[in-house]
N, C-alpha and C positions, 0 to 999 in steps of 0.2 A: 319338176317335183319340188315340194316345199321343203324337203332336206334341202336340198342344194341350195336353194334360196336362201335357209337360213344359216347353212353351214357358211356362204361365200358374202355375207352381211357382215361390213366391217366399219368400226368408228372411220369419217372421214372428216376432217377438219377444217375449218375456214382457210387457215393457211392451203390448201391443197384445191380449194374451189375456183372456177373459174370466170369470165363475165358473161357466161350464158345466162338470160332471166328463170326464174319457175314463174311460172304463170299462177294466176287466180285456179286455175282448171285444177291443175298439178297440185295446189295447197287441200282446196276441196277433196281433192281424192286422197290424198295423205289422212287431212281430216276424218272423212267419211271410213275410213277403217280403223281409225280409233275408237271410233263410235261401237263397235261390233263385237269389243273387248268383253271376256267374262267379268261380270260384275255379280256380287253377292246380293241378294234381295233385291235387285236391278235398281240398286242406289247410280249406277253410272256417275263416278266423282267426279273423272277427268273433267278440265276444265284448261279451257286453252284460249291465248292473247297471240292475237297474230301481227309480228312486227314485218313490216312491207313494204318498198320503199325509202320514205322519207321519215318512217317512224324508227327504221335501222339508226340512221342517224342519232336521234333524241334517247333511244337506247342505249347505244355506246357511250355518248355523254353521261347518262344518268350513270350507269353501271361505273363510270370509269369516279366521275366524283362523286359519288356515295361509296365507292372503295377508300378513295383521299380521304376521305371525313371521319376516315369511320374504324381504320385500321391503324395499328401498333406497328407494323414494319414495313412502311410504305416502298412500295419498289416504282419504277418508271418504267422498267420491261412490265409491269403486272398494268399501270394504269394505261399504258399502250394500247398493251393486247386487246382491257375491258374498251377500249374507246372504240379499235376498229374493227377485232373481232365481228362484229355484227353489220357492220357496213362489207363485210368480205362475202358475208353470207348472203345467197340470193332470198332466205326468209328467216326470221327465226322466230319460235312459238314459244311464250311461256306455258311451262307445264303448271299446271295448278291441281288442285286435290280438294275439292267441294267436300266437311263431312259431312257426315250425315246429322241433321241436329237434333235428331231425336237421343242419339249416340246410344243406338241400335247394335251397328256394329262395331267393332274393336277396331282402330286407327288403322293397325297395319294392313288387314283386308282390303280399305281405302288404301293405302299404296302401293298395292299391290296391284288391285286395277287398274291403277291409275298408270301403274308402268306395264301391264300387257298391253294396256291403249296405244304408251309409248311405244313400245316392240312393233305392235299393228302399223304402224306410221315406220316404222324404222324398217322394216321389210318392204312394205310397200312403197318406200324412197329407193329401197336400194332395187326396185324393179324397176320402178322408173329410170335407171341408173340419176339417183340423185342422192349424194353424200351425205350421212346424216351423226353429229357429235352432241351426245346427252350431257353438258356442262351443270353441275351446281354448285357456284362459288358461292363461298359465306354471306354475300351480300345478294340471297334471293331472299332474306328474311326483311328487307327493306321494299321489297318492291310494290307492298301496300301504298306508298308515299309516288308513284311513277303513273298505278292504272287502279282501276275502281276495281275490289274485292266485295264478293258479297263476307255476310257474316261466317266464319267459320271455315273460309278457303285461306289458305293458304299457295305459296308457288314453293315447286319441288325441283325448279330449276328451268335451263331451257333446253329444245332440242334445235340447232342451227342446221338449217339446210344448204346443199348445195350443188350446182353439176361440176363435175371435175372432168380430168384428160385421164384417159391410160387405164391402167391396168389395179386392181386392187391387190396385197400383198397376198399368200397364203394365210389359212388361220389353223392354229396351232391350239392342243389344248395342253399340259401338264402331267395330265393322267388318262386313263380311259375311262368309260363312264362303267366299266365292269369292275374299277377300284374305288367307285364311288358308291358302288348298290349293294346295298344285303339284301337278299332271298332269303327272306323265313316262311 
Protein backbone atom coordinates (compact mmCIF):
# COMPACT_ATOMS: atom_id res chain seq x y z
CA UNK A 1 0.00 0.00 0.00
CA UNK A 2 1.36 3.52 -0.73
CA UNK A 3 0.73 4.64 3.09
CA UNK A 4 3.26 2.39 4.03
CA UNK A 5 5.49 3.24 1.55
CA UNK A 6 5.34 6.53 2.43
CA UNK A 7 4.95 6.35 6.06
CA UNK A 8 8.34 3.96 6.21
CA UNK A 9 10.38 6.72 3.67
CA UNK A 10 13.05 8.09 5.71
CA UNK A 11 16.07 10.70 5.12
CA UNK A 12 19.24 8.21 4.68
CA UNK A 13 22.52 9.74 4.55
CA UNK A 14 25.87 9.18 2.81
CA UNK A 15 27.36 8.48 5.99
CA UNK A 16 24.96 5.34 6.36
CA UNK A 17 25.45 4.02 2.51
CA UNK A 18 27.26 1.38 1.59
CA UNK A 19 29.73 0.14 -1.43
CA UNK A 20 26.96 -1.50 -3.30
CA UNK A 21 26.78 0.43 -6.92
CA UNK A 22 22.99 1.86 -8.24
CA UNK A 23 23.11 1.01 -11.49
CA UNK A 24 22.23 3.30 -14.85
CA UNK A 25 18.66 1.03 -14.71
CA UNK A 26 18.14 2.10 -11.01
CA UNK A 27 18.83 6.00 -11.76
CA UNK A 28 16.49 5.80 -14.86
CA UNK A 29 13.69 4.46 -12.81
CA UNK A 30 14.24 6.88 -9.99
CA UNK A 31 14.29 9.47 -12.84
CA UNK A 32 11.47 8.26 -14.87
CA UNK A 33 9.01 8.87 -11.70
CA UNK A 34 9.99 12.27 -11.36
CA UNK A 35 8.83 12.80 -14.55
CA UNK A 36 5.02 11.77 -13.69
CA UNK A 37 5.08 14.55 -10.93
CA UNK A 38 1.92 17.06 -10.89
CA UNK A 39 2.86 20.00 -12.76
CA UNK A 40 0.68 23.08 -13.26
CA UNK A 41 0.00 23.93 -17.08
CA UNK A 42 2.34 20.88 -17.68
CA UNK A 43 5.37 23.37 -17.36
CA UNK A 44 7.27 20.03 -15.99
CA UNK A 45 10.35 22.38 -14.17
CA UNK A 46 12.19 19.69 -12.71
CA UNK A 47 15.41 19.56 -14.18
CA UNK A 48 18.04 17.02 -13.06
CA UNK A 49 22.27 16.56 -13.39
CA UNK A 50 23.34 13.29 -12.78
CA UNK A 51 26.70 12.88 -10.95
CA UNK A 52 28.09 9.17 -11.60
CA UNK A 53 31.06 7.73 -10.90
CA UNK A 54 34.02 9.82 -11.60
CA UNK A 55 31.92 13.12 -11.84
CA UNK A 56 31.20 12.26 -7.62
CA UNK A 57 34.63 13.04 -7.54
CA UNK A 58 34.90 16.57 -9.35
CA UNK A 59 31.57 17.33 -7.21
CA UNK A 60 33.00 16.92 -3.94
CA UNK A 61 35.83 19.06 -4.96
CA UNK A 62 33.89 21.79 -6.41
CA UNK A 63 31.22 21.91 -3.58
CA UNK A 64 34.04 21.62 -0.96
CA UNK A 65 36.20 24.82 -2.69
CA UNK A 66 33.54 27.03 -3.63
CA UNK A 67 32.49 26.52 0.20
CA UNK A 68 36.44 27.66 1.12
CA UNK A 69 35.92 30.70 -1.27
CA UNK A 70 33.13 31.81 -0.57
CA UNK A 71 32.13 31.59 3.20
CA UNK A 72 32.77 33.79 6.52
CA UNK A 73 33.13 30.71 8.97
CA UNK A 74 35.12 28.37 7.42
CA UNK A 75 35.06 24.94 9.18
CA UNK A 76 37.17 21.74 8.06
CA UNK A 77 34.46 19.31 9.36
CA UNK A 78 32.08 21.30 6.74
CA UNK A 79 34.83 21.22 3.87
CA UNK A 80 35.32 17.48 4.66
CA UNK A 81 31.95 16.47 4.54
CA UNK A 82 31.24 18.92 1.00
CA UNK A 83 34.48 16.87 -0.39
CA UNK A 84 33.40 13.24 0.32
CA UNK A 85 30.00 13.43 0.95
CA UNK A 86 29.29 12.68 -2.74
CA UNK A 87 32.05 10.13 -3.28
CA UNK A 88 30.05 8.17 -0.42
CA UNK A 89 26.97 8.27 -2.43
CA UNK A 90 26.42 5.65 -4.94
CA UNK A 91 24.61 8.80 -7.31
CA UNK A 92 23.91 12.12 -6.60
CA UNK A 93 21.37 14.38 -8.77
CA UNK A 94 21.31 17.99 -8.84
CA UNK A 95 17.73 19.16 -8.35
CA UNK A 96 17.10 22.14 -10.56
CA UNK A 97 13.87 24.22 -11.28
CA UNK A 98 13.48 25.17 -15.08
CA UNK A 99 10.84 28.61 -14.91
CA UNK A 100 8.83 29.12 -16.92
CA UNK A 101 9.97 32.09 -19.06
CA UNK A 102 6.97 33.31 -20.09
CA UNK A 103 6.47 33.81 -16.16
CA UNK A 104 3.05 32.37 -16.62
CA UNK A 105 3.12 30.89 -13.32
CA UNK A 106 4.05 32.21 -9.82
CA UNK A 107 7.73 30.67 -8.67
CA UNK A 108 6.49 28.69 -5.87
CA UNK A 109 4.05 26.37 -8.18
CA UNK A 110 7.58 25.75 -9.85
CA UNK A 111 8.94 24.51 -6.58
CA UNK A 112 6.53 22.97 -5.71
CA UNK A 113 6.61 20.57 -8.64
CA UNK A 114 9.67 20.41 -8.69
CA UNK A 115 9.90 18.86 -5.14
CA UNK A 116 6.78 16.31 -5.82
CA UNK A 117 9.31 15.17 -8.66
CA UNK A 118 11.76 14.93 -5.70
CA UNK A 119 9.19 12.91 -3.28
CA UNK A 120 8.45 10.68 -6.73
CA UNK A 121 12.34 9.64 -6.81
CA UNK A 122 12.50 9.55 -3.01
CA UNK A 123 9.77 6.91 -2.67
CA UNK A 124 10.53 5.12 -5.47
CA UNK A 125 14.54 4.97 -3.88
CA UNK A 126 13.24 3.85 -0.96
CA UNK A 127 11.32 0.89 -2.77
CA UNK A 128 14.18 0.06 -4.42
CA UNK A 129 15.56 -0.08 -0.81
CA UNK A 130 17.92 2.73 -1.90
CA UNK A 131 18.73 5.66 0.65
CA UNK A 132 17.91 8.95 -0.34
CA UNK A 133 19.06 12.73 1.58
CA UNK A 134 17.47 16.02 -0.03
CA UNK A 135 20.72 18.37 0.87
CA UNK A 136 20.70 22.22 0.09
CA UNK A 137 23.83 23.93 1.30
CA UNK A 138 24.29 27.68 0.46
CA UNK A 139 26.58 26.96 -2.01
CA UNK A 140 23.90 25.57 -4.64
CA UNK A 141 23.49 29.17 -5.85
CA UNK A 142 27.22 28.68 -7.40
CA UNK A 143 26.59 25.66 -9.27
CA UNK A 144 26.01 27.73 -12.61
CA UNK A 145 29.96 27.93 -12.60
CA UNK A 146 30.43 23.67 -12.24
CA UNK A 147 27.52 22.49 -15.22
CA UNK A 148 25.72 24.28 -18.03
CA UNK A 149 22.18 25.98 -16.91
CA UNK A 150 19.76 26.99 -19.36
CA UNK A 151 18.43 30.64 -19.00
CA UNK A 152 16.29 30.78 -15.98
CA UNK A 153 17.08 27.31 -14.16
CA UNK A 154 18.24 27.55 -11.28
CA UNK A 155 19.57 24.16 -8.64
CA UNK A 156 17.31 23.67 -5.53
CA UNK A 157 19.84 21.51 -4.22
CA UNK A 158 20.72 17.84 -4.34
CA UNK A 159 19.14 14.50 -3.65
CA UNK A 160 22.32 11.76 -2.78
CA UNK A 161 21.48 8.36 -3.34
CA UNK A 162 22.46 5.33 -1.70
CA UNK A 163 22.01 1.39 -0.69
CA UNK A 164 22.66 0.85 3.02
CA UNK A 165 22.54 -2.26 5.61
CA UNK A 166 19.74 -2.80 8.27
CA UNK A 167 16.88 -1.64 9.36
CA UNK A 168 15.32 2.00 8.96
CA UNK A 169 14.50 3.84 12.29
CA UNK A 170 10.59 4.27 13.19
CA UNK A 171 8.92 7.77 11.91
CA UNK A 172 7.41 9.76 14.34
CA UNK A 173 5.30 12.76 13.79
CA UNK A 174 4.65 15.69 16.55
CA UNK A 175 0.99 15.89 16.36
CA UNK A 176 -1.83 14.08 14.53
CA UNK A 177 -2.93 15.25 11.32
CA UNK A 178 -6.51 15.72 13.24
CA UNK A 179 -4.61 18.74 15.12
CA UNK A 180 -3.50 20.00 12.01
CA UNK A 181 -7.14 20.06 9.97
CA UNK A 182 -10.14 22.26 10.25
CA UNK A 183 -13.52 20.96 8.90
CA UNK A 184 -15.66 23.78 7.86
Amino acid sequence: MILELIKSRRSVFPAQYNDQKITKEEILNILEAANWAPTHKRTEPWRFKVFHGEAQIELGKFLAETYKETTENYSEFTFNKLTNNPVKAGCVLAICMQRDTNGILPEWEEVAATAMAVQNMWLTAHELKIGAYWSSPGIIKFMNKMIQMEEGEQCLGFLYLGKYDGALPEGTRKSTIEEKTTWI
